[in-house]
mmJSON file of the N, C-alpha and C atoms, coordinates in Angstrom:
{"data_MODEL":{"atom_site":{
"group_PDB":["ATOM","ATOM","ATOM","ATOM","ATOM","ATOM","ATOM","ATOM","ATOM","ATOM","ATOM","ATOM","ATOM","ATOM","ATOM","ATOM","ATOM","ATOM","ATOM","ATOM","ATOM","ATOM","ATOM","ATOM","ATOM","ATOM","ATOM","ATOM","ATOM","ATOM","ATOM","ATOM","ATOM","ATOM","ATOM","ATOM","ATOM","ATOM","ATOM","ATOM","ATOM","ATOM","ATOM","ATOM","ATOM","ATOM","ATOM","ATOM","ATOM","ATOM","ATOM","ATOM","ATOM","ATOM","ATOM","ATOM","ATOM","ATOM","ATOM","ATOM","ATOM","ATOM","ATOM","ATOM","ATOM","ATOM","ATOM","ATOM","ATOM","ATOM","ATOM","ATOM","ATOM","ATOM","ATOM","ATOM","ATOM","ATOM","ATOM","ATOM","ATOM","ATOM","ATOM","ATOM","ATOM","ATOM","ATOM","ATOM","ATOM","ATOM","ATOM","ATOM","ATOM","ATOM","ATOM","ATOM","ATOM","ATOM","ATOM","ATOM","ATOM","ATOM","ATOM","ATOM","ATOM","ATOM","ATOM","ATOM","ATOM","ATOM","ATOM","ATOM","ATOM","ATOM","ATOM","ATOM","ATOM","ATOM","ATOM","ATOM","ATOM","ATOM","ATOM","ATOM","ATOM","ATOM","ATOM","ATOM","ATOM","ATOM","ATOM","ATOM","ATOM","ATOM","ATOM","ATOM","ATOM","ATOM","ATOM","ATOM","ATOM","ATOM","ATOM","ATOM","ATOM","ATOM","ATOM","ATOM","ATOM","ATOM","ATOM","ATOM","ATOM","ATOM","ATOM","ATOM","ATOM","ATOM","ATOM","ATOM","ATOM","ATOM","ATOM","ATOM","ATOM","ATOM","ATOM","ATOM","ATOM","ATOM","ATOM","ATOM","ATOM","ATOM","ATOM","ATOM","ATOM","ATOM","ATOM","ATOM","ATOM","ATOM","ATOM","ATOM","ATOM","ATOM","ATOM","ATOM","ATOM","ATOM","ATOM","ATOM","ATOM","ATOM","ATOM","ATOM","ATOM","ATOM"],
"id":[1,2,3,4,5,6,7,8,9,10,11,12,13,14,15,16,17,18,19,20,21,22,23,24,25,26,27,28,29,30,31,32,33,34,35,36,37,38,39,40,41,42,43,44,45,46,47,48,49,50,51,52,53,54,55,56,57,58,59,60,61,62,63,64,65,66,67,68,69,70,71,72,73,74,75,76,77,78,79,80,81,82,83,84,85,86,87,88,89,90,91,92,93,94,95,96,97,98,99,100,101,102,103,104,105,106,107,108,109,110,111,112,113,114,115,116,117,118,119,120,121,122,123,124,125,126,127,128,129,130,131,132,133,134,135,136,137,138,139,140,141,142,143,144,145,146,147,148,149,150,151,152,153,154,155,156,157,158,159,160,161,162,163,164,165,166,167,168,169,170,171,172,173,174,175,176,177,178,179,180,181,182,183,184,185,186,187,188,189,190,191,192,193,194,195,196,197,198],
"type_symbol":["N","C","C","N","C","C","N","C","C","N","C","C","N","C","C","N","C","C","N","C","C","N","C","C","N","C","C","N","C","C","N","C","C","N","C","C","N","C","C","N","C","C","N","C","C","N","C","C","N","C","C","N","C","C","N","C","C","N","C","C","N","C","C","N","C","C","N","C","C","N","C","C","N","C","C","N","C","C","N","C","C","N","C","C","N","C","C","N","C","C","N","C","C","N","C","C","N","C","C","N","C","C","N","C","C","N","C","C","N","C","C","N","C","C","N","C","C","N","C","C","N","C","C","N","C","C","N","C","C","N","C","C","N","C","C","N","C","C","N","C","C","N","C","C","N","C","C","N","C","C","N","C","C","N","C","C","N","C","C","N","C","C","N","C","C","N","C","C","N","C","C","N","C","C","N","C","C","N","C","C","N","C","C","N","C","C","N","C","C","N","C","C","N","C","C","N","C","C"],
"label_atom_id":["N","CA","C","N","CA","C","N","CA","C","N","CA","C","N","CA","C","N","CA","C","N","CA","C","N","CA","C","N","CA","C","N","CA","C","N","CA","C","N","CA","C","N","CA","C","N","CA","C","N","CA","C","N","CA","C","N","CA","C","N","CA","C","N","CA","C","N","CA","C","N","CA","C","N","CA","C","N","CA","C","N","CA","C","N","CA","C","N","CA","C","N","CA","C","N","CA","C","N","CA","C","N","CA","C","N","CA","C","N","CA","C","N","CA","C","N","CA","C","N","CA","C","N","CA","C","N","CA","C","N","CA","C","N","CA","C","N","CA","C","N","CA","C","N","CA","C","N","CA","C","N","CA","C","N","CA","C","N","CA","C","N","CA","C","N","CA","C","N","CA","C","N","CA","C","N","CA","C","N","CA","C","N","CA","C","N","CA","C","N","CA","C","N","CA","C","N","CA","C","N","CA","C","N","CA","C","N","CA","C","N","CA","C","N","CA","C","N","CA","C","N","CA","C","N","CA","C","N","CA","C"],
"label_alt_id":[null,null,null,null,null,null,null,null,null,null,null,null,null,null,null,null,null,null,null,null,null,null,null,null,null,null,null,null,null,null,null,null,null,null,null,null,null,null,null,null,null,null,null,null,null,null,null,null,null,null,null,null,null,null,null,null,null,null,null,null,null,null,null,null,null,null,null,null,null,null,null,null,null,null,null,null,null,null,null,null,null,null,null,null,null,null,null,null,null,null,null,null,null,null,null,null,null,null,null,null,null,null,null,null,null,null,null,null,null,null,null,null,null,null,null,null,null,null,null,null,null,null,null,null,null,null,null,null,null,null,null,null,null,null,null,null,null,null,null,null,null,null,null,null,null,null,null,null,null,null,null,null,null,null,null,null,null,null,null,null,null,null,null,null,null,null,null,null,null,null,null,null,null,null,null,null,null,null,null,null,null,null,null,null,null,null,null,null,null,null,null,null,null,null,null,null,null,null],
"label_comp_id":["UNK","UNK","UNK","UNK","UNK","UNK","UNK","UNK","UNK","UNK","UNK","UNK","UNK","UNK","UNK","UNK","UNK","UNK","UNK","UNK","UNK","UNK","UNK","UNK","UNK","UNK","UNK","UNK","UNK","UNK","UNK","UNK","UNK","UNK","UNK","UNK","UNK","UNK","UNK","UNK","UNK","UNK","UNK","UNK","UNK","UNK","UNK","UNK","UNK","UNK","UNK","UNK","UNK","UNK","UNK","UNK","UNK","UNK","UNK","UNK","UNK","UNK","UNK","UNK","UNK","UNK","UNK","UNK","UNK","UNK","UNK","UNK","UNK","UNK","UNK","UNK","UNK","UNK","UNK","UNK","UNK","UNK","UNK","UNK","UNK","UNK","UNK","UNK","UNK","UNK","UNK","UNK","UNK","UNK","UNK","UNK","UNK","UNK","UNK","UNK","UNK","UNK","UNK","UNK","UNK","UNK","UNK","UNK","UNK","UNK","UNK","UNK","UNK","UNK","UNK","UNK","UNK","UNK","UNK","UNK","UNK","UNK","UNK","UNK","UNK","UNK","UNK","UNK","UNK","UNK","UNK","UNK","UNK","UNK","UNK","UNK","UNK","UNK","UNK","UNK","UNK","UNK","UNK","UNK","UNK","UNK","UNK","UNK","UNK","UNK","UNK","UNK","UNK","UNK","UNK","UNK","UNK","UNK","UNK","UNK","UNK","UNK","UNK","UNK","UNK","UNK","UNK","UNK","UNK","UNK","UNK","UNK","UNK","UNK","UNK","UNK","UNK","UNK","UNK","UNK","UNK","UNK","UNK","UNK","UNK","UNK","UNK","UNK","UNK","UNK","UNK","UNK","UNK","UNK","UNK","UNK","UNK","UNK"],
"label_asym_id":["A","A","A","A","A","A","A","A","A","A","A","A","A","A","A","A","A","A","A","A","A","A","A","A","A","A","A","A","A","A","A","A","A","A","A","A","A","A","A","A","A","A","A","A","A","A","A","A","A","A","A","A","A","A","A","A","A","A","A","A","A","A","A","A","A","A","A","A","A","A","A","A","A","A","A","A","A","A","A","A","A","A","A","A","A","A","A","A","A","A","A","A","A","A","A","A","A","A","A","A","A","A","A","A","A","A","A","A","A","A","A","A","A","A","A","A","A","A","A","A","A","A","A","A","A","A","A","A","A","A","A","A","A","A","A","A","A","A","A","A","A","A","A","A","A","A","A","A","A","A","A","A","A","A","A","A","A","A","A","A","A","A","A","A","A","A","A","A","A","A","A","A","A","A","A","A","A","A","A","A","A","A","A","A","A","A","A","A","A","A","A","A","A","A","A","A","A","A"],
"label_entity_id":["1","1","1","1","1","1","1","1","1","1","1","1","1","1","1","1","1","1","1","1","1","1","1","1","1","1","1","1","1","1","1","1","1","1","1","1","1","1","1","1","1","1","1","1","1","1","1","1","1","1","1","1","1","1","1","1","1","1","1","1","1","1","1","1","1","1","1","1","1","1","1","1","1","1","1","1","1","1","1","1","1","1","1","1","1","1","1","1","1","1","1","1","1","1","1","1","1","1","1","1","1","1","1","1","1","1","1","1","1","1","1","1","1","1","1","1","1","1","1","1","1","1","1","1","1","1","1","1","1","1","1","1","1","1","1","1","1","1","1","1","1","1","1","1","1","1","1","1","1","1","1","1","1","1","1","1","1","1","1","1","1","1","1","1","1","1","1","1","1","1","1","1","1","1","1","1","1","1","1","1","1","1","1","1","1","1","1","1","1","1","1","1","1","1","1","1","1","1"],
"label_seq_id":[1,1,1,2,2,2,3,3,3,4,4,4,5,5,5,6,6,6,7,7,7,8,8,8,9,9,9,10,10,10,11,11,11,12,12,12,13,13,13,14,14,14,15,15,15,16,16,16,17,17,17,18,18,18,19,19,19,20,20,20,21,21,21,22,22,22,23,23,23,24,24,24,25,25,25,26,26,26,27,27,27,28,28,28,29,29,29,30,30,30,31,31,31,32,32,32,33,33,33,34,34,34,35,35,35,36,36,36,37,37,37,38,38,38,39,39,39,40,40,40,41,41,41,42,42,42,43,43,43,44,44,44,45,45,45,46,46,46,47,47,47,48,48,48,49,49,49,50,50,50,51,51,51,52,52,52,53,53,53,54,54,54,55,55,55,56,56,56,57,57,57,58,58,58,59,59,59,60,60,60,61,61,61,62,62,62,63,63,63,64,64,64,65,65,65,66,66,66],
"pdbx_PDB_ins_code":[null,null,null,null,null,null,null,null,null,null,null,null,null,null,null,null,null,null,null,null,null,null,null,null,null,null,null,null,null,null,null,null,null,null,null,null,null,null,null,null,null,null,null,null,null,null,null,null,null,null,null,null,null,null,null,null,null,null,null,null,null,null,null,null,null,null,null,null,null,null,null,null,null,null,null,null,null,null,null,null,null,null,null,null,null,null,null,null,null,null,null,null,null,null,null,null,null,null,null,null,null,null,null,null,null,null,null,null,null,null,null,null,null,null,null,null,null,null,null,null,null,null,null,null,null,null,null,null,null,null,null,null,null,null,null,null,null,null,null,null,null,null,null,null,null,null,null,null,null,null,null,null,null,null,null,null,null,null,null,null,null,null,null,null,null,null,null,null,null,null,null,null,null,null,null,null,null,null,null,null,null,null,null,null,null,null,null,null,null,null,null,null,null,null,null,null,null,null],
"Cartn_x":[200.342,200.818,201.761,201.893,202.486,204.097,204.59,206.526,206.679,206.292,206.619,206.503,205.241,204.815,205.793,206.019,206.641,208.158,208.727,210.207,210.278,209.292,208.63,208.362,208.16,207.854,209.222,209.751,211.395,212.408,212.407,213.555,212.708,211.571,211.154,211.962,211.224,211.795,213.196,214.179,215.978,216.477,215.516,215.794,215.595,214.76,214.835,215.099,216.117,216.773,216.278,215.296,214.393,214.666,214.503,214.56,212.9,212.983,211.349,210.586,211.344,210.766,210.226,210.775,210.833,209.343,209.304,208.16,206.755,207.179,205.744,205.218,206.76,205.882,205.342,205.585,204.998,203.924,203.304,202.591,201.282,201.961,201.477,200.913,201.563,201.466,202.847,202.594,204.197,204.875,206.421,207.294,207.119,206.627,206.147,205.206,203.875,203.2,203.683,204.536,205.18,205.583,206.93,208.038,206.932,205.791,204.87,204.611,203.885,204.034,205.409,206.408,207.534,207.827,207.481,207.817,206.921,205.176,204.628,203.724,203.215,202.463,201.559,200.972,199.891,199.912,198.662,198.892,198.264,199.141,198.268,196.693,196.064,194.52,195.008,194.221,193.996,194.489,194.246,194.721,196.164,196.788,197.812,198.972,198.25,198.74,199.185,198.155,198.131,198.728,199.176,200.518,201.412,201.821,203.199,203.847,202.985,203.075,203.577,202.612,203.292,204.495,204.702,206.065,207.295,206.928,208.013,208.333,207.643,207.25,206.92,206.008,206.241,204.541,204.361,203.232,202.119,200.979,200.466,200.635,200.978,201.254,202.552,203.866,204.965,205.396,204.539,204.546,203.7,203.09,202.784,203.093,203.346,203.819,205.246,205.837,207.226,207.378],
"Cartn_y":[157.168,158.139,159.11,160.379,161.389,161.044,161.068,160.919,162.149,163.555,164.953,164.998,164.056,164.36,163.162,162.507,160.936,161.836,162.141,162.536,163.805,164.835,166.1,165.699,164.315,163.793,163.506,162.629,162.068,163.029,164.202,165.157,166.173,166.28,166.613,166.342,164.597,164.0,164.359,163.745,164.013,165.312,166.739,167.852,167.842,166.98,167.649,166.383,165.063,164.664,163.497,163.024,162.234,160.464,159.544,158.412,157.906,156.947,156.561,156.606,155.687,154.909,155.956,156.699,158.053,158.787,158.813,159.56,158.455,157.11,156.35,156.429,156.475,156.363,157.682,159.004,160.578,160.126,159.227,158.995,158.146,157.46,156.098,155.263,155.178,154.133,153.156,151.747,151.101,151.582,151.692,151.777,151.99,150.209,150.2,151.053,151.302,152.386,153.525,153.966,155.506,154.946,154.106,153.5,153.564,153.042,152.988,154.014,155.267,156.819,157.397,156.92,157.44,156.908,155.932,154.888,155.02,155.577,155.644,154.364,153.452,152.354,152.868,153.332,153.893,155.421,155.722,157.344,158.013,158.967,159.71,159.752,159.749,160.333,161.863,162.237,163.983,164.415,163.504,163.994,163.612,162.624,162.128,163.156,164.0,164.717,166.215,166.529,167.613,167.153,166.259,165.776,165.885,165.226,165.017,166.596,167.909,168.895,169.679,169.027,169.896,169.078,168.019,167.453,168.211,168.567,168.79,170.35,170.661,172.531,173.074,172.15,172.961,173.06,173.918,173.623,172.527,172.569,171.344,171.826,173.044,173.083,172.63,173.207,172.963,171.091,170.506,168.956,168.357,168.641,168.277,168.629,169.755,170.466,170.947,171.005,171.447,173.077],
"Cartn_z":[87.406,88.401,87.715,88.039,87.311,87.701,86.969,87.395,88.27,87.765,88.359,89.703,89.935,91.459,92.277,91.868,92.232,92.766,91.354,91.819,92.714,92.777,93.719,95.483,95.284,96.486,97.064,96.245,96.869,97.123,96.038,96.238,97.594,98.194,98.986,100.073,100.153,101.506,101.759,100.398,101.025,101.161,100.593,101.025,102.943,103.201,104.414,104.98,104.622,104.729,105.402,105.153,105.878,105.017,106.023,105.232,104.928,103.923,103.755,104.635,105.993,107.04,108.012,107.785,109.104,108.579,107.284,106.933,107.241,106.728,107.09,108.607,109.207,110.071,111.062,110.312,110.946,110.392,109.177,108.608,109.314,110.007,110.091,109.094,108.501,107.422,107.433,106.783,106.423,105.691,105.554,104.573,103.457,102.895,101.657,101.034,101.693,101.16,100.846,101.366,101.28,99.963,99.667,98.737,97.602,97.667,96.498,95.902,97.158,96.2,95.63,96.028,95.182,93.991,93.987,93.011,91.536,92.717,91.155,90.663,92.334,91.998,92.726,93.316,93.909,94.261,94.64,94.952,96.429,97.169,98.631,98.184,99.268,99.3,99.482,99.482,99.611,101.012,102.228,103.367,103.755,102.541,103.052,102.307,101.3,100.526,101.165,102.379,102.888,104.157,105.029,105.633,105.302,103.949,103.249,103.296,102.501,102.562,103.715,104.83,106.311,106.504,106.154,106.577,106.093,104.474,103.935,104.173,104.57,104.757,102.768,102.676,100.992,100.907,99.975,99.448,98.483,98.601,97.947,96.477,96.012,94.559,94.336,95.195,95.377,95.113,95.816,95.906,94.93,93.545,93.079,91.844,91.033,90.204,90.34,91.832,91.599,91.216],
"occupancy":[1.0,1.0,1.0,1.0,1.0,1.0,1.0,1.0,1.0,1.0,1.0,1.0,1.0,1.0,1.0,1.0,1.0,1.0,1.0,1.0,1.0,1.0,1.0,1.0,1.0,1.0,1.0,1.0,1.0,1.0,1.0,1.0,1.0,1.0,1.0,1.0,1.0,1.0,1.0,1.0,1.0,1.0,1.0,1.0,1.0,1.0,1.0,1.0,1.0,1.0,1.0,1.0,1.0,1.0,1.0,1.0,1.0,1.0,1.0,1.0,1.0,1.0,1.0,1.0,1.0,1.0,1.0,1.0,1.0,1.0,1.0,1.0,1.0,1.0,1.0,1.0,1.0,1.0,1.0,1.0,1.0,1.0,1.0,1.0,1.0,1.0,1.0,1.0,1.0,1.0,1.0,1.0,1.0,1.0,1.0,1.0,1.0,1.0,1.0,1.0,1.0,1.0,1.0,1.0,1.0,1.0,1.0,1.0,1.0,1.0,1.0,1.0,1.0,1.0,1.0,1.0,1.0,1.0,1.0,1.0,1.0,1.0,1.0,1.0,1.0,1.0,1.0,1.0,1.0,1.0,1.0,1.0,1.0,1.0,1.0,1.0,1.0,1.0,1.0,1.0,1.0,1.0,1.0,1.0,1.0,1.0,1.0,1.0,1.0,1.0,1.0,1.0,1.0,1.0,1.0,1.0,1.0,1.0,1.0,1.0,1.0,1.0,1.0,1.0,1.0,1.0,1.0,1.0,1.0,1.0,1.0,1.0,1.0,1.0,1.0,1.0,1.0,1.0,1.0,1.0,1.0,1.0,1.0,1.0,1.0,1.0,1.0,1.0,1.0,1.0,1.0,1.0,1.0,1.0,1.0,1.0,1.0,1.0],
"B_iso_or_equiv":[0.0,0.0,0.0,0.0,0.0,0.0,0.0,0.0,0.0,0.0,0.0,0.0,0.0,0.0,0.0,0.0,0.0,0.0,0.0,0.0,0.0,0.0,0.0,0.0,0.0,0.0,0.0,0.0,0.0,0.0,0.0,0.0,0.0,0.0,0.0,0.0,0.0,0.0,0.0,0.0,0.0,0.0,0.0,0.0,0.0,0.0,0.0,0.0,0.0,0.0,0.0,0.0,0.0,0.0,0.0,0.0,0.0,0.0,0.0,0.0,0.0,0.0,0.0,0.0,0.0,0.0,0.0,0.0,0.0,0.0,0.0,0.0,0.0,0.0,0.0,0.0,0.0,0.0,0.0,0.0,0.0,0.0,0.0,0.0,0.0,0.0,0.0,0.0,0.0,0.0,0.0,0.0,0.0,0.0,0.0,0.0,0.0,0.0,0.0,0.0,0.0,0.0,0.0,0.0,0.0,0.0,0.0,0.0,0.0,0.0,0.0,0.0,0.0,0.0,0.0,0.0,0.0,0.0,0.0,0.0,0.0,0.0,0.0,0.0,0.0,0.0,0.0,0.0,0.0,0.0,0.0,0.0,0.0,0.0,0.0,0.0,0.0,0.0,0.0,0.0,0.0,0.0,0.0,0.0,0.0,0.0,0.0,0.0,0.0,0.0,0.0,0.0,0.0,0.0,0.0,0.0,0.0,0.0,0.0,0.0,0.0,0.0,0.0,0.0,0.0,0.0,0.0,0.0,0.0,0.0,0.0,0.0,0.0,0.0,0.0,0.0,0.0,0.0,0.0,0.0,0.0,0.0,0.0,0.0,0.0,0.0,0.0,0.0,0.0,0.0,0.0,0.0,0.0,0.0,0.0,0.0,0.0,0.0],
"pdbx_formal_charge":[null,null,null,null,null,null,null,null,null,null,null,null,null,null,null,null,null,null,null,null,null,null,null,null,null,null,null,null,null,null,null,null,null,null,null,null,null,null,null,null,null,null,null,null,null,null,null,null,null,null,null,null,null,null,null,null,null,null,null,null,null,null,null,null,null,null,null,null,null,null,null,null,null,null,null,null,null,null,null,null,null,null,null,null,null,null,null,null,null,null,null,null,null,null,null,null,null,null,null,null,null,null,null,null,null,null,null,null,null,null,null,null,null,null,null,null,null,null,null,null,null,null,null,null,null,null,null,null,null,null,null,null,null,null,null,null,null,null,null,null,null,null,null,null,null,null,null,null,null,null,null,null,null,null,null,null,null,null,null,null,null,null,null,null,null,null,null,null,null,null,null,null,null,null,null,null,null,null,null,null,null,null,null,null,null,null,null,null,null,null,null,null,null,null,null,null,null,null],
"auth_seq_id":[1,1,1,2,2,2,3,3,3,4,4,4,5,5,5,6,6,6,7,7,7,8,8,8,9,9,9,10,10,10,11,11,11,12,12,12,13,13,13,14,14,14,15,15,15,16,16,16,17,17,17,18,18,18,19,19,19,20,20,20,21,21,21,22,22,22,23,23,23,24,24,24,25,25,25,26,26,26,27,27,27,28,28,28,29,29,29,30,30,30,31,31,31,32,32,32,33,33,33,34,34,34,35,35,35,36,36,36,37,37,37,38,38,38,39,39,39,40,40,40,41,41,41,42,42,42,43,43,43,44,44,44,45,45,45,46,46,46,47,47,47,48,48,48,49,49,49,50,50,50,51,51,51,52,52,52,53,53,53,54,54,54,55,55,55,56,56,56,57,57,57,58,58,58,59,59,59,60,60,60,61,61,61,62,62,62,63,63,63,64,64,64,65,65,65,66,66,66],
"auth_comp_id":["UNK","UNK","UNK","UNK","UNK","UNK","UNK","UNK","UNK","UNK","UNK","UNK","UNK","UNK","UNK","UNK","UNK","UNK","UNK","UNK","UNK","UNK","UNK","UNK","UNK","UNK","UNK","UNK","UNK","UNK","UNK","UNK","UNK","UNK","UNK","UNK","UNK","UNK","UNK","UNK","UNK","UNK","UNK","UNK","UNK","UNK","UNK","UNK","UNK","UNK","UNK","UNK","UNK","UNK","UNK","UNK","UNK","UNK","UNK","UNK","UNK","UNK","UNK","UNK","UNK","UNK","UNK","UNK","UNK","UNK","UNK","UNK","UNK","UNK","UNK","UNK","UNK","UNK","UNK","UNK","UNK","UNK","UNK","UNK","UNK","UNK","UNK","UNK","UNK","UNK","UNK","UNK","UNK","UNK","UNK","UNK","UNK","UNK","UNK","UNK","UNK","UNK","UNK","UNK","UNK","UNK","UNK","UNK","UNK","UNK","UNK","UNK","UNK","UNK","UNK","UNK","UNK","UNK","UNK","UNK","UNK","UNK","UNK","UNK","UNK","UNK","UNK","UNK","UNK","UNK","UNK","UNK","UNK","UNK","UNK","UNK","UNK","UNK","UNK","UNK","UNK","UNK","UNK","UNK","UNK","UNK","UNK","UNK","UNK","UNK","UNK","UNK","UNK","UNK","UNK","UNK","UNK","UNK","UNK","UNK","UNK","UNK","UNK","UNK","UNK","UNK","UNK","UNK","UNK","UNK","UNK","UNK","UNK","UNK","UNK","UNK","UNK","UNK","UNK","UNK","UNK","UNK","UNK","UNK","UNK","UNK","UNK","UNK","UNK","UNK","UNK","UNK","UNK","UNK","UNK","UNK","UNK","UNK"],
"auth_asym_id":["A","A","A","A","A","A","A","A","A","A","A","A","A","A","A","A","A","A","A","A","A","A","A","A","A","A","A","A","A","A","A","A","A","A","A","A","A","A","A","A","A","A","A","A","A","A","A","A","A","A","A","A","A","A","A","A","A","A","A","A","A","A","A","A","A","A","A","A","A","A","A","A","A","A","A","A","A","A","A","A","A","A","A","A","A","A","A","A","A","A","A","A","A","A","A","A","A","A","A","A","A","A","A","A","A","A","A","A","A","A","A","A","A","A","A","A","A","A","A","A","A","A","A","A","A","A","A","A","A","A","A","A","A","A","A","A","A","A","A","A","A","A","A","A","A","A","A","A","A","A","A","A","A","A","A","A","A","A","A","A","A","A","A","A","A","A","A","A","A","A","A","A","A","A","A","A","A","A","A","A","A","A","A","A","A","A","A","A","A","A","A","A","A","A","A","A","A","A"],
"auth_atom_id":["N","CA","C","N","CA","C","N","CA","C","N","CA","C","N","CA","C","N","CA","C","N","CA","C","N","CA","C","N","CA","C","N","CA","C","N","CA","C","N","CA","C","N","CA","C","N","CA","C","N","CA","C","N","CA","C","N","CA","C","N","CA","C","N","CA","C","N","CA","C","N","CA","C","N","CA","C","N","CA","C","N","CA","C","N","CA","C","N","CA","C","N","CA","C","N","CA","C","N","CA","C","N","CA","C","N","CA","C","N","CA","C","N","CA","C","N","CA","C","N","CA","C","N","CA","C","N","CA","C","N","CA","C","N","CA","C","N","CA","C","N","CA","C","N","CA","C","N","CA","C","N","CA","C","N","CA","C","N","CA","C","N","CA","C","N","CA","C","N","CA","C","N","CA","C","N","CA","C","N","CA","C","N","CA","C","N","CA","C","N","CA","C","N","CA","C","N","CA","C","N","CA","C","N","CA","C","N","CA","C","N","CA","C","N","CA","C","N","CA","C","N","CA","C","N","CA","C","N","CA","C"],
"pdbx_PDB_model_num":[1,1,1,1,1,1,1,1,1,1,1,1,1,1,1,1,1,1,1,1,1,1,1,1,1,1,1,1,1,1,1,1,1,1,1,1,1,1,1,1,1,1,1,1,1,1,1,1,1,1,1,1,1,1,1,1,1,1,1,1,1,1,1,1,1,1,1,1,1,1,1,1,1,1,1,1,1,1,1,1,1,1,1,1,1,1,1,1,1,1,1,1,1,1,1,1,1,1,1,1,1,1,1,1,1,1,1,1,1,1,1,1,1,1,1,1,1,1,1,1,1,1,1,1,1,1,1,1,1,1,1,1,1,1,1,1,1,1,1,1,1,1,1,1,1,1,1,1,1,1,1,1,1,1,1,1,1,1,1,1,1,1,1,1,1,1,1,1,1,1,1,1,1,1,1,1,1,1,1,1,1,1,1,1,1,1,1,1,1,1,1,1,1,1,1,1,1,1]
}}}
């Protein structure tokens, strides 16, 4: 898993000040799954990628490249 996108993801979320839990579950997903894409043990599918994005108000280049 890319670190860039990992730490792109987290400084996302606490920009807009969000805790893990809050995002799994706009997500619907558990905790842990989210905790995993930050972390860098697993990775979004493509649609979970283009959620994360509307969550954060950023773009999918923005959230992946920074």
């Amino acid at each position: 898993m890319d670190k860039l996108f990992c730490n792109n993801l987290k400084e996302a979320r606490k920009a807009c000040g969000f805790t893990q839990k809050q995002v799994a579950n706009k997500l619907s997903v558990v905790e842990s799954c989210y905790a995993n894409w930050e972390q860098g043990r697993t990775e979004p599918n493509v649609d979970m990628l283009r959620k994360l994005a509307k969550i954060f108000c950023v773009s999918l280049d923005e959230l992946i490249n920074g």
